[in-house]
C-alpha atoms as one frame of an Amber mdcrd trajectory, in Angstrom:
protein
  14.726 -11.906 -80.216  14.172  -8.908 -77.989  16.290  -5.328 -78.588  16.854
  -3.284 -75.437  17.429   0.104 -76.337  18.461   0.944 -72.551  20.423   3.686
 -72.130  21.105   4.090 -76.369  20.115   8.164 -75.430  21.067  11.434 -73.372
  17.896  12.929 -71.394  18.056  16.483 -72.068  14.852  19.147 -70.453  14.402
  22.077 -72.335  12.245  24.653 -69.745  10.640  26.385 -72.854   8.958  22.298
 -74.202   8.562  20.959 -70.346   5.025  22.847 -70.319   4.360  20.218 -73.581
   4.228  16.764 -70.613   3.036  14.414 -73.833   5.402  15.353 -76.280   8.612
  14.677 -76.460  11.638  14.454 -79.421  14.247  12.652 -80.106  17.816  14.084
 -82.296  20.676  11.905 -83.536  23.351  14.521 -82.674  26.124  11.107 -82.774
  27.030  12.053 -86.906  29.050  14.957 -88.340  25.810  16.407 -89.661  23.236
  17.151 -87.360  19.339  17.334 -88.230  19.283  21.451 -87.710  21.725  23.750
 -89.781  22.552  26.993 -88.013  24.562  30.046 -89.785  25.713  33.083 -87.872
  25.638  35.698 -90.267  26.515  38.495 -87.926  28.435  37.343 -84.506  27.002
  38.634 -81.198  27.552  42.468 -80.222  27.201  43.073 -76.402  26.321  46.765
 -76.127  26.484  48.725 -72.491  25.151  51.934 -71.055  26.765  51.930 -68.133
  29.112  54.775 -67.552  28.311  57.604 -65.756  28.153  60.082 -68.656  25.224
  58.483 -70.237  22.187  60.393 -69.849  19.921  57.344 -68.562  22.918  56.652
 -65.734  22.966  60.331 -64.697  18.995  60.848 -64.411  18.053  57.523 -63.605
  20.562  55.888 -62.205  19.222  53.118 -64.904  22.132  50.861 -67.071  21.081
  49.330 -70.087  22.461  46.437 -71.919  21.686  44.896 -75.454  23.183  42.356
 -77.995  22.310  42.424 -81.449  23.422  39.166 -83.461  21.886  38.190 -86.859
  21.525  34.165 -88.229  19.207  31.926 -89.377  18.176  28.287 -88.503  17.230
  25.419 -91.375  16.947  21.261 -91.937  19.781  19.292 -92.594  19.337  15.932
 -92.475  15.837  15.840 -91.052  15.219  12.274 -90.599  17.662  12.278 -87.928
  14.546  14.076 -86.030  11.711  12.586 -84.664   8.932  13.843 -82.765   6.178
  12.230 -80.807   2.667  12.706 -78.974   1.908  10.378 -76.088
């Protein structure tokens, strides 16, 4: 008896792995809980320099942007992970 798995998965290309061309992973993401945990301990906070009374606007004619967020990343289930090396 012969199992195709043919289209069982999603293809998803993440730029910062494609540099990695024999190595690839594969997530169950179909459950409730997924194989990564991630808490947001402090939501994102866009901050902008961009009005024309700040100093780097006026001399510069330079606007500045930031976000500062906090959180942290762990394993949940981690056999729903898998990687592999061609």
């Amino acid at each position: 008896m012969m199992i195709v798995w043919r289209n069982s998965s999603r293809l998803h290309v993440e730029p910062e792995l494609a540099g990695q061309a024999t190595t690839w992973y594969l997530f169950d993401s179909s459950k409730g809980v997924k194989p990564f945990i991630f808490q947001q301990r402090k939501a994102p906070l866009l901050t902008m320099m961009d009005s024309e009374k700040d100093e780097n606007v006026f001399m510069q004619r330079r606007f500045m942007y930031g976000a500062e967020a906090r959180g942290a990343v762990g394993y949940a289930l981690w056999f729903l992970a898998a990687r592999a090396i061609a």
